[in-house]
C-alpha positions as CSV (number, residue, x, y, z in Angstrom):
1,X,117.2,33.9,112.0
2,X,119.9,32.1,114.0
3,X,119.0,32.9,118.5
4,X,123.1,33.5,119.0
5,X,123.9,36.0,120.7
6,X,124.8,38.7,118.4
7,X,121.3,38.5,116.3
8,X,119.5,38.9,120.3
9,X,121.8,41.9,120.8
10,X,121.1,43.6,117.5
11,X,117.5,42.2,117.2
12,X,116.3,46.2,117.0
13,X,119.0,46.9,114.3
14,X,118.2,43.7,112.1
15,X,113.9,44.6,112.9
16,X,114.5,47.8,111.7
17,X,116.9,47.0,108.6
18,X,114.4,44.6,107.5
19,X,111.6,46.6,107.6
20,X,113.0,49.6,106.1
21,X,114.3,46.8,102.9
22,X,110.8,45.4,103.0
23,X,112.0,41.9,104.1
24,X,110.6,39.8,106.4
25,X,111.6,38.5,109.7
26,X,111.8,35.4,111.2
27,X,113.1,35.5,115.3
28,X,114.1,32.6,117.7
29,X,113.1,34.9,120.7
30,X,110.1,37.0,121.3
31,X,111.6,40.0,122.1
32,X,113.0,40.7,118.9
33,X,109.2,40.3,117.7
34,X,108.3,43.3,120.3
35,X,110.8,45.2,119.3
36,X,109.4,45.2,115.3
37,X,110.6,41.9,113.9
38,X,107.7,40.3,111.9
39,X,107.5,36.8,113.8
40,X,108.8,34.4,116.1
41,X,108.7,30.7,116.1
42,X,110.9,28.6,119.2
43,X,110.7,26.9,121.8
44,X,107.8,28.1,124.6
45,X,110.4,30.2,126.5
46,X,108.0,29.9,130.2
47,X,108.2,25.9,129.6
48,X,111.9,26.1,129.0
49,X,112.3,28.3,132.4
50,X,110.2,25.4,134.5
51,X,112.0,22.6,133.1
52,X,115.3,24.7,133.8
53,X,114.1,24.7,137.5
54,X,113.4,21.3,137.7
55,X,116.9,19.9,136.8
56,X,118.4,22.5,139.1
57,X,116.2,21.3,142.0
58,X,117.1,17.9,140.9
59,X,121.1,18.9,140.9
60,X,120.7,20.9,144.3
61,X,119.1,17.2,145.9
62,X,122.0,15.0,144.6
63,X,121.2,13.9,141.4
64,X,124.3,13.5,139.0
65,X,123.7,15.7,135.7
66,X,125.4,13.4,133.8
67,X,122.6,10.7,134.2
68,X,119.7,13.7,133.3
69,X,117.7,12.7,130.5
70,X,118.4,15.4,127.8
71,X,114.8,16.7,126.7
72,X,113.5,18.2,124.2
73,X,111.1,20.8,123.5
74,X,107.7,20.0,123.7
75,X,105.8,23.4,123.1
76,X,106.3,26.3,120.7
77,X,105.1,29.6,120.8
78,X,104.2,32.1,117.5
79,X,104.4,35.7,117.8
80,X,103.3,37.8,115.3
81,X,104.2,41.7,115.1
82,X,100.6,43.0,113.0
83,X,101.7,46.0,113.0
84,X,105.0,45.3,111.3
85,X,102.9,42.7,108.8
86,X,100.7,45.9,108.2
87,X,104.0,47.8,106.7
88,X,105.2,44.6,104.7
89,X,101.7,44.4,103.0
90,X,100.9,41.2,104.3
91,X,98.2,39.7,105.7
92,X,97.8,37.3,108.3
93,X,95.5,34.2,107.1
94,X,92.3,33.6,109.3
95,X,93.6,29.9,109.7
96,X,96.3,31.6,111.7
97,X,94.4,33.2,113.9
98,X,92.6,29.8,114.7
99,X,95.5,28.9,116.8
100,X,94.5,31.0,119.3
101,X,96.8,28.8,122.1
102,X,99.9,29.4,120.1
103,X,99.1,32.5,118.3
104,X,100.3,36.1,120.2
105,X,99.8,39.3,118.8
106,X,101.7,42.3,118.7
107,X,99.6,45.5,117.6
């Protein structure tokens, strides 16, 4: 699923229509994931927030954005809804659950 803006507003309504059609979701954001969504996979939301602070501090002391280096993500984060898994049917491999560091669960 696309993180525009629309899908993050509705993120309940497209959870819940999914569920109820027995159809799996995939989320950019996290939220959507807490708020019944089966999963999300993006970029590590905390790092994003940091790195956001750090070209802002870098702005505020006189540096031109223009000549920022434009980064990219370095760390994703996978939520996983079990309890919305549970109601598809589906089960969560053990491999999965190896990747502890990456792997949140929602009960």
């Amino acid at each position: 699923m696309s993180g525009s803006t629309p899908t993050y507003v509705f993120r309940k309504t497209i959870a819940d229509f999914a569920l109820k059609n027995r159809l799996p979701s995939v989320h950019q954001f996290p939220r959507a994931v807490i708020d019944g969504g089966l999963m999300s996979y993006g970029p590590s939301l905390r790092e994003y927030m940091e790195r956001s602070a750090l070209y802002v501090d870098k702005i505020l002391k006189g540096a031109k954005p223009a000549e920022l280096p434009v980064e990219q993500p370095t760390r994703y984060d996978v939520l996983i809804n079990l309890k919305t898994a549970k109601a598809l049917g589906l089960t969560i491999p053990p491999s999965l659950s190896a990747t502890q560091e990456m792997l949140h669960r929602v009960a």
